[in-house]
N, C-alpha and C positions, 0 to 999 in steps of 0.2 A: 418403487420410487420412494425416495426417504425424503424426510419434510428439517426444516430448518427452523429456526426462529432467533430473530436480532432480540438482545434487551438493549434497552435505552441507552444513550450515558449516563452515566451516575448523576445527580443531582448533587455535586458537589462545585465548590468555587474554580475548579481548573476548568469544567465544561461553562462554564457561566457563558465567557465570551462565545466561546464556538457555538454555543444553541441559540445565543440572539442573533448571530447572525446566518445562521444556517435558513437557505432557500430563501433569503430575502432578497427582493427584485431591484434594491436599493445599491445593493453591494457586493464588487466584483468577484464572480468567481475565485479569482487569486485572493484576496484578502479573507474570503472563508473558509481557501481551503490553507491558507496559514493559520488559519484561527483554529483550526481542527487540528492540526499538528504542534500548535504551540499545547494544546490542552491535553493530547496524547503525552508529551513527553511529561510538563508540569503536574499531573497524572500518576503516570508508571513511573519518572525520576529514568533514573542510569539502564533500568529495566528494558524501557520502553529500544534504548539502542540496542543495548546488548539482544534483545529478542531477534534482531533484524541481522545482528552481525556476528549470527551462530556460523561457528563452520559448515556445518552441514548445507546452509545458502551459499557459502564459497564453491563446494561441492554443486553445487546446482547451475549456477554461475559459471564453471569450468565444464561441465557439460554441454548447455547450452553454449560453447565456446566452440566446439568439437564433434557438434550431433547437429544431422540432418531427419532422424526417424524417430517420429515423438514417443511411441509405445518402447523402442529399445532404448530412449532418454528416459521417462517415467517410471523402467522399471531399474533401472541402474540409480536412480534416486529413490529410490524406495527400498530398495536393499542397503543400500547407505544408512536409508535412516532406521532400519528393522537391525543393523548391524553394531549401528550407536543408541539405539532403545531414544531415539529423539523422537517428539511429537509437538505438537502446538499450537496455536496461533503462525506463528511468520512459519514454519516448514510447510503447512499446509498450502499456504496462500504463494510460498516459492514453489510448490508442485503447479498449481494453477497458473504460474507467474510463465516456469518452465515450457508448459506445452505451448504455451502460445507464444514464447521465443522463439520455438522449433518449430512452431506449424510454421510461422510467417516469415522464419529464417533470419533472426534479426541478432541471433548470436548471445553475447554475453552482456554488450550494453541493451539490446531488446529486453532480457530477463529482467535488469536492474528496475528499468524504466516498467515492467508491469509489475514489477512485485510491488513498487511503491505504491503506484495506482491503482491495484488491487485492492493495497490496506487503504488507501483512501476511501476507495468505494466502501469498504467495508465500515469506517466508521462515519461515514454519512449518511448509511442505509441505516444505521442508529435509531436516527431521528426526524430523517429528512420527513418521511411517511405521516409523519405526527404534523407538521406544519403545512402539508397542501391542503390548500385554500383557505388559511386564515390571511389576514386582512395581513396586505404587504409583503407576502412570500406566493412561493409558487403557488399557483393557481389550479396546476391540474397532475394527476398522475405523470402526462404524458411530459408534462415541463419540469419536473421531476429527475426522471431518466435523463432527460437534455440536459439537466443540473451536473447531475452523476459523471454523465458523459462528459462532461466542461472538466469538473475537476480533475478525473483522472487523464486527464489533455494536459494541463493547467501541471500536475504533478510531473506527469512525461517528462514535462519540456525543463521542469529545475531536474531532473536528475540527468536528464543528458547535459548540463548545464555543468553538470558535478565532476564531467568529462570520462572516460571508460574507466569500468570497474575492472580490481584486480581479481584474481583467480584464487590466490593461497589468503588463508584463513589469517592472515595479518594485515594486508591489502586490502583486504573486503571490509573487514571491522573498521578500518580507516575510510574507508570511500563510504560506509552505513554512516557513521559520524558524520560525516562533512554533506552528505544528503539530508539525512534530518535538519541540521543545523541550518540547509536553503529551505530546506519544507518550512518552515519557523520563520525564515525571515531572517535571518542571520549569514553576513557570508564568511 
C-alpha cells in the first residue's frame, strides 16, 4: 500500500483569501470554493489552465465519450500518456476523473465535472486538516469530509453550468478556460 502526503498552500498573498476562509462555518461553501480557484490561478498564472487543457485530458474526455469498461478505458489512457511521455498533476487526477465517468456512465460531461472536483478536493485537503476545530471552522474530522463533499458538488454543478465539453484538443482548451474562469467567479 503506498502512502501520500498533501503540503500546505504556500504561505504567499494568492492563498491569503482562500485559507481564511477555508472550513469556516460563516461562509458558504460556493464562496470558498471560489476563493480556492481564484488563488490557484493568481498562483500558477496561465499555467494553472494550460495544466487542465492538455490534450492528453481531450484524449481522456473522448474516451470517456465512447467507453463503457473502465480497466479497457484506463489502460487506453495510459498508453496515450506512456506514448506522449506526459505526467503530472491534472493527467493523473484525469485518470481518477476518467474511471469514475465510466463506472457511473456519465460519459464525457461526467469526466469534466470530476476532473474539476477532484482538483478541488485536492487543494482543500491542503489545509482543510489544519483548521478542524479551531474556533469558527469546522469542528470535527467528520464535518470536514462533509465540507470536501459540498465543494466538489458545489464545483459539479459550475462545470455542468460550462455546458458539454468538447473532445478535440482545441474545444477542450476552450471549455478548461471558460470553467476556471466560473470556478473564479467570472462568467
Amino acid at each position: 500500500m503506498g502512502t501520500s502526503k498533501n503540503f500546505a498552500s504556500p504561505d504567499t498573498p494568492p492563498w491569503k483569501f482562500a485559507l481564511a476562509v477555508l472550513g469556516r462555518l460563516d461562509v458558504p461553501p460556493e464562496r470558498q470554493n471560489r476563493e480556492i480557484w481564484r488563488s490557484v490561478e493568481a498562483e500558477r498564472g496561465p499555467s494553472a489552465v494550460n495544466e487542465f487543457s492538455h490534450p492528453a485530458l481531450a484524449t481522456a474526455c473522448r474516451i470517456a465519450s465512447k467507453s463503457f469498461d473502465v480497466q479497457t478505458s484506463l489502460n487506453s489512457y495510459d498508453e496515450h500518456l506512456a506514448e506522449h511521455r506526459k505526467s503530472g498533476f491534472a493527467v493523473e487526477i484525469g485518470r481518477r476523473a476518467l474511471a469514475r465517468a465510466i463506472f457511473s456512465k456519465q460519459g464525457s460531461e461526467g469526466f469534466a465535472r470530476e476532473l474539476f472536483a477532484e482538483a478541488t478536493s485536492y487543494y482543500a485537503s491542503r489545509d482543510l486538516p489544519s483548521f478542524v476545530g479551531s474556533s469558527g471552522r469546522v469542528k470535527t474530522t467528520s464535518a470536514a469530509i462533509a465540507l470536501k463533499t459540498n465543494l466538489k458538488e458545489v464545483t459539479r454543478t459550475i462545470v455542468q453550468s460550462a455546458g458539454p465539453p468538447s473532445v478535440d484538443p482545441e474545444g477542450w482548451g476552450k471549455f478548461v478556460g471558460n470553467v476556471v474562469r466560473r470556478l473564479r467567479g467570472a462568467r
